[in-house]
N, C-alpha and C positions, 0 to 999 in steps of 0.2 A: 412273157413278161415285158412290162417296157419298162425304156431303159432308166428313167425312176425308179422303177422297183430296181431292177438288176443292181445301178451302180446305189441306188440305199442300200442293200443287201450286203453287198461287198464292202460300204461305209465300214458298219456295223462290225463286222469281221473283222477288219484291220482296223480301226478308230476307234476306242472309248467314247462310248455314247456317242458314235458316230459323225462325230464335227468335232472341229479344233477349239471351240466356244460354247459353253454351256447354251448358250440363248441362239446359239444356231438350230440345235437338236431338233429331233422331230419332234418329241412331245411337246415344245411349246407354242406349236404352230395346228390350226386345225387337220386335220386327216386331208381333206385335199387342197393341201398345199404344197408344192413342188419337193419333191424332196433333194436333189440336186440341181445346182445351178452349173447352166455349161459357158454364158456370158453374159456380160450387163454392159450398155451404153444410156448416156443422158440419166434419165431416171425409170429407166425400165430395166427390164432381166427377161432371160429366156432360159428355161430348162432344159434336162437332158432331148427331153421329146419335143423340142420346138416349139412349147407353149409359152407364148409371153405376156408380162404382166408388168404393169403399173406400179414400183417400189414406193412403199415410204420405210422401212426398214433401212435403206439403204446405208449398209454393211454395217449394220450397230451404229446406228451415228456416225459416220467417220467421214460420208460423202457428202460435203456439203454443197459444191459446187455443182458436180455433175458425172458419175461413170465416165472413163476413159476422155475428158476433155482434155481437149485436143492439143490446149498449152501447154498444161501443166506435163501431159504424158510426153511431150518432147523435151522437155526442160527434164523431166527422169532420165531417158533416153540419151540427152545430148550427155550425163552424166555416166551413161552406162560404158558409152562411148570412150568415157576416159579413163574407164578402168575399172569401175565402179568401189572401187577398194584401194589402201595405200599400207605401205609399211611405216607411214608416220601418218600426223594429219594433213590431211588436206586441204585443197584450197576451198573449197566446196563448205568444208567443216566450219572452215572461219565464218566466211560469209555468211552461212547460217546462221552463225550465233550471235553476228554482227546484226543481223536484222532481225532479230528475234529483242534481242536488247534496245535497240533503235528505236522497233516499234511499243516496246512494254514499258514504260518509264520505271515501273518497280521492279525491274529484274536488272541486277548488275550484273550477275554473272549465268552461265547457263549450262548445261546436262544431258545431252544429247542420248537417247534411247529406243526401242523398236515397241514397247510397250505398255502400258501406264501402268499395270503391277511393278515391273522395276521403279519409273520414278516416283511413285508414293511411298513405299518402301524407302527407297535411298532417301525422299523427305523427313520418314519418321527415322533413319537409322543420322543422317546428319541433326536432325533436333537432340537427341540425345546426349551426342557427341558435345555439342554444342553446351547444354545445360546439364548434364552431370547426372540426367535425369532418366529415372524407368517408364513409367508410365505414360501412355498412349491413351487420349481421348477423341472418340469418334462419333457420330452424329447418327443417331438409332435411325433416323428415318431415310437417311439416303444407303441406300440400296450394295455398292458394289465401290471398294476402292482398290482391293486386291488377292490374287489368290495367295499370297502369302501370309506364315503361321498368324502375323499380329493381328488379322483382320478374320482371316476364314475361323481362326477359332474363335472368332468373339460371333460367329453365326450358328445357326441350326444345323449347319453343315459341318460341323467342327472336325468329325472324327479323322484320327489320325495326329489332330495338334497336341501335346501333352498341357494339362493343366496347368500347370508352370507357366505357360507362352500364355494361356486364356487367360490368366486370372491378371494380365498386363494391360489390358485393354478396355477401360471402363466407355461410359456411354452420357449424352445428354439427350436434349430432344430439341428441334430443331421449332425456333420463334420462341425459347422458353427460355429467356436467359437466367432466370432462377436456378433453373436446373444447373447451369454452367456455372455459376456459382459456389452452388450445393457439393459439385465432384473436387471443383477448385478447393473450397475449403476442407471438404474433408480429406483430401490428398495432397494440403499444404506440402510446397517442395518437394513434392515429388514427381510430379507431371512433365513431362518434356516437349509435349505438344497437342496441340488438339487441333484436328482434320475433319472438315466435312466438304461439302459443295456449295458454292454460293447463292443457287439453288437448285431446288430439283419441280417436286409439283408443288406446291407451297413456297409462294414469293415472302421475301423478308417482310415483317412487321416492325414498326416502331424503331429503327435504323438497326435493327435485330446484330447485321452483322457489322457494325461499328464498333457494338454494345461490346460484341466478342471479344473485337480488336483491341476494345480497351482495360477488357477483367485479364486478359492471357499480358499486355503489358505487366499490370498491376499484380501478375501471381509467375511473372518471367517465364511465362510458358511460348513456345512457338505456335504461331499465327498458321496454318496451311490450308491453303484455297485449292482444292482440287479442280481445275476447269474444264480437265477432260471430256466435258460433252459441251458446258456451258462457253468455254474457249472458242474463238471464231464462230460462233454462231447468237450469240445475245449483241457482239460486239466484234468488231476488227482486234480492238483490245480487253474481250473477253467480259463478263461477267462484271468482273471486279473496277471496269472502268461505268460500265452501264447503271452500275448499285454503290458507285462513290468510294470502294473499299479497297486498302493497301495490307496484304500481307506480306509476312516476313518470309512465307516459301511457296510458290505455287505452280502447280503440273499442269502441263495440256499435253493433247494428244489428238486423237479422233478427226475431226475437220481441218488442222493444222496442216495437212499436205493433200485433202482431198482422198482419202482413203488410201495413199502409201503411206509405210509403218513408220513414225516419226512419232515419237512423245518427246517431250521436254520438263527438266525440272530445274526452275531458276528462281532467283530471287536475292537478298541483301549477301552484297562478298564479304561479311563478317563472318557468317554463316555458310555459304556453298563454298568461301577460298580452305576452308578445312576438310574437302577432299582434294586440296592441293599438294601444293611442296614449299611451304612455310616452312625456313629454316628452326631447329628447336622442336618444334610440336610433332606433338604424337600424330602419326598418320590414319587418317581415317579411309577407310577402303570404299568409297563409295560408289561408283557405278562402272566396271572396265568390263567392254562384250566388244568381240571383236566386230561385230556389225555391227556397231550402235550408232556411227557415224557414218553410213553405206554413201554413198555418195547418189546415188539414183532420189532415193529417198529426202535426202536435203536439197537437193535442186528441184523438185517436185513442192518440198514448200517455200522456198526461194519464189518458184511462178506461182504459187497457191497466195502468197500475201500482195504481190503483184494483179493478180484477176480482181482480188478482194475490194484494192481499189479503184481496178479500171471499169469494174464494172456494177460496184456498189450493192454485192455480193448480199451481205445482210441487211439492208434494204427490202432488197427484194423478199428474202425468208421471210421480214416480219409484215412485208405487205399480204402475200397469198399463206401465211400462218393466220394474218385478220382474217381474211377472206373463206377458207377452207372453214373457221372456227366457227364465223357467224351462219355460214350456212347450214353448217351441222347442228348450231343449234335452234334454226327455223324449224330444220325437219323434225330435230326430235320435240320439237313443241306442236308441229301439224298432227303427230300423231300421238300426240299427250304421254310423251316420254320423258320431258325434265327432271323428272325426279328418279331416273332408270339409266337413263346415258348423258354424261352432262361432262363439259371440258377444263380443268383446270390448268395451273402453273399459267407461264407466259405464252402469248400464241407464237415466238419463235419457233418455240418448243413443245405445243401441247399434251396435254394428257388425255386421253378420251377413258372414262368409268363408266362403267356398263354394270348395271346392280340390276340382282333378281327380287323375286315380290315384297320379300324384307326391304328393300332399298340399301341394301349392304352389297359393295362390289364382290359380283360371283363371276367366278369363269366357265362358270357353266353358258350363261347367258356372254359372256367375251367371244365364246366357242360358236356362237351363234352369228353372231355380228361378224366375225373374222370370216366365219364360213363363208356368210353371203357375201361379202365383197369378195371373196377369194373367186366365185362363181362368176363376179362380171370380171373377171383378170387386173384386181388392183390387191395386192399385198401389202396388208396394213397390220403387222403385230401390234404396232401405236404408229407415234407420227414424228419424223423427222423429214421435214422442209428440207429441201434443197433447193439450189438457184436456178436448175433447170425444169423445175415445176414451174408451168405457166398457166397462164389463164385457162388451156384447153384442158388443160390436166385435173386442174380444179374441178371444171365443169363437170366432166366423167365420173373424179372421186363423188363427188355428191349427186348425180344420176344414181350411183350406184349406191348409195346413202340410203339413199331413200326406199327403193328398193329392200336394203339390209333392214332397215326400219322398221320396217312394213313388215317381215318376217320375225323380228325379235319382239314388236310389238304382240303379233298371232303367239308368239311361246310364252308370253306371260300370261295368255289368256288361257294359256294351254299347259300339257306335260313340255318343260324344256325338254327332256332327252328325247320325245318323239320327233323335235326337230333336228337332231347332231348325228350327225353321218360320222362313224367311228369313236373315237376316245375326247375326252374333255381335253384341252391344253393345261398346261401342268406350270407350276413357278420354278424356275431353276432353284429356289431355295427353300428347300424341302428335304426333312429328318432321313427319310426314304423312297427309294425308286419305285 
């Protein structure tokens, strides 16, 4: 066996579904694709068996800068050095929070945590608290805010949450402010918040998320911008600085420290000082872990907001996200595929759709595409930009572009499954395994 196999094997064994993150697993990645990773530097990785490949997964979003760069991981380090831990807060703690408010103009206060299911969670359990209110409004079309009951039961994945917790979670649709309207009114005073992403593949319309910011005024409901992916990467100040828009509470996480575990939930001290120690008021229990504030971790995005501007960090993303975007979409039009694979959202962040002969996205045909890049040694589940993607890097991904093209163009002419070596890739959000 090698040792792929061996240590997948052993995953399996000792891990539910074999990873610590659903979208890590095997199933959603083609059949050969690494199954464990033994290191990653820059924007590449190398598996148990010494094969190495060209990331754009790069760890779920969260690496925007670069694998193990070189600043940020001494600025962990010189933290580690200090202890990495305190029996109060630390010095490391403030600073953090100091620069994290410094640089966000709408964040007064801030919430330090190791993952963004805590701080979206503590966002909807402080909205609550705040407005007297039950109900939780979230945005059908984005994808993933948290594994906790309010969200996972409002999915396909539900089982286990008791009906009670589902039936708290109503839904709109994203660019449709009618819809937001429609749940507004029919759940007058009752709503305590409404949470989506500022965007995901679909850019706002018609100042879509202003429109928001002004129906949740006008029905008192809380404003919550989740930026966890969109945070440091649309914007040094996120999303919500890029698309003109001020919410009342908003998370980041992911690119915020370079792939160390750092989220944040901050936003108006009307609002966050009520998981304080306001004399009189009822105490609200909102975020205490004892790692939440590690100190490796916060000095890692200390130098993470420091690179951002010495080196002009998103800049560079949405220059070679142009660059990557237009090329892909030459090749898929040399080989009359525009209507089959074609790129949506913003090119910081693109989306690549891969549709079979109906022209409806299948993953039969993603399974194709993923394959053959996976064959010239570039790992592309989708695409996440980082700043150590350069011009050679580009080059390669779309050698190999072309290439996959060229193969996924032959499976529409053809049986797709006589092209997929093993099992189709699978959606983490799915009824059953």
């Amino acid at each position: 066996m090698t040792k792929n196999e061996t240590y997948g094997k052993k995953a399996h064994e000792l891990i539910p579904a074999g990873a610590h993150t659903y979208s890590r697993t095997d199933e959603v990645f083609p059949s050969n694709a690494p199954r464990i990773i033994d290191h990653t530097k820059g924007v590449y990785c190398w598996d148990v068996d010494g094969n190495k490949y060209l990331d754009y997964g790069m760890a779920c979003r969260s690496v925007t800068v670069g694998y193990g760069f070189d600043r940020i991981s001494e600025a962990a380090i010189a933290q580690i050095r200090n202890g990495n831990t305190a029996s109060k807060a630390s010095k490391v703690e403030v600073e953090a929070a100091e620069t994290l408010v410094e640089l966000i103009p709408w964040v007064d206060m801030i919430k330090f945590a190791k993952n963004g299911s805590t701080v979206t969670s503590a966002a909807t359990k402080l909205a609550r608290a705040y407005t007297g209110r039950k109900y939780i409004v979230r945005c059908k079309e984005h994808s993933f805010f948290s594994y906790d009951d309010w969200f996972i039961g409002n999915t396909v994945m539900d089982c286990g949450i008791p009906q009670e917790i589902k039936d708290l979670t109503l839904q709109f649709n994203y660019n449709n402010i009618q819809s937001v309207k429609d749940v507004f009114e029919k759940y007058r005073g009752q709503i305590a918040c409404l949470i989506m992403e500022p965007v995901d593949d679909q850019e706002p319309r018609d100042n879509f998320l202003q429109a928001v910011g002004e129906l949740c005024k006008e029905y008192g409901v809380v404003y919550i911008l989740d930026e966890m992916i969109t945070g440091f990467r649309w914007d040094i100040q996120g999303a919500c600085k890029y698309y003109n828009v001020v919410p009342d509470l908003v998370t980041y996480g992911k690119g915020m420290a370079n792939g160390f575990s750092v989220t944040a939930l901050g936003g108006k001290r009307e609002i966050m000082e009520l998981g304080g120690l306001i004399p009189g008021k009822e105490r609200v229990f909102l975020i205490s872990t004892t790692h939440g504030a590690e100190m490796s971790g916060l000095g890692a995005f200390i130098e993470t907001v420091n690179v951002y501007k010495d080196l002009q960090v998103t800049d560079h993303i949405w220059k070679m996200g142009r660059r990557l975007c237009s090329g892909l979409k030459e090749i898929a039009s040399e080989f009359k595929l525009s209507e089959f694979f074609y790129i949506t959202g913003a090119e910081c962040s693109p989306n690549m759709v891969i549709c079979g002969k109906d022209k409806k996205p299948s993953f039969d045909y993603r399974t194709v595409f993923c394959q053959e890049m996976l064959k010239e040694g570039i790992l592309m589940p989708y695409i996440a930009i980082a700043y150590e993607h350069n011009e050679a890097e580009i080059d390669r991904t779309l050698d190999a572009g072309r290439k996959a093209m060229k193969t996924l163009a032959d499976s529409l002419n053809g049986n797709v499954r006589d092209f997929i070596v093993g099992d189709v890739i699978k959606p983490v959000f799915r009824k059953y395994n």
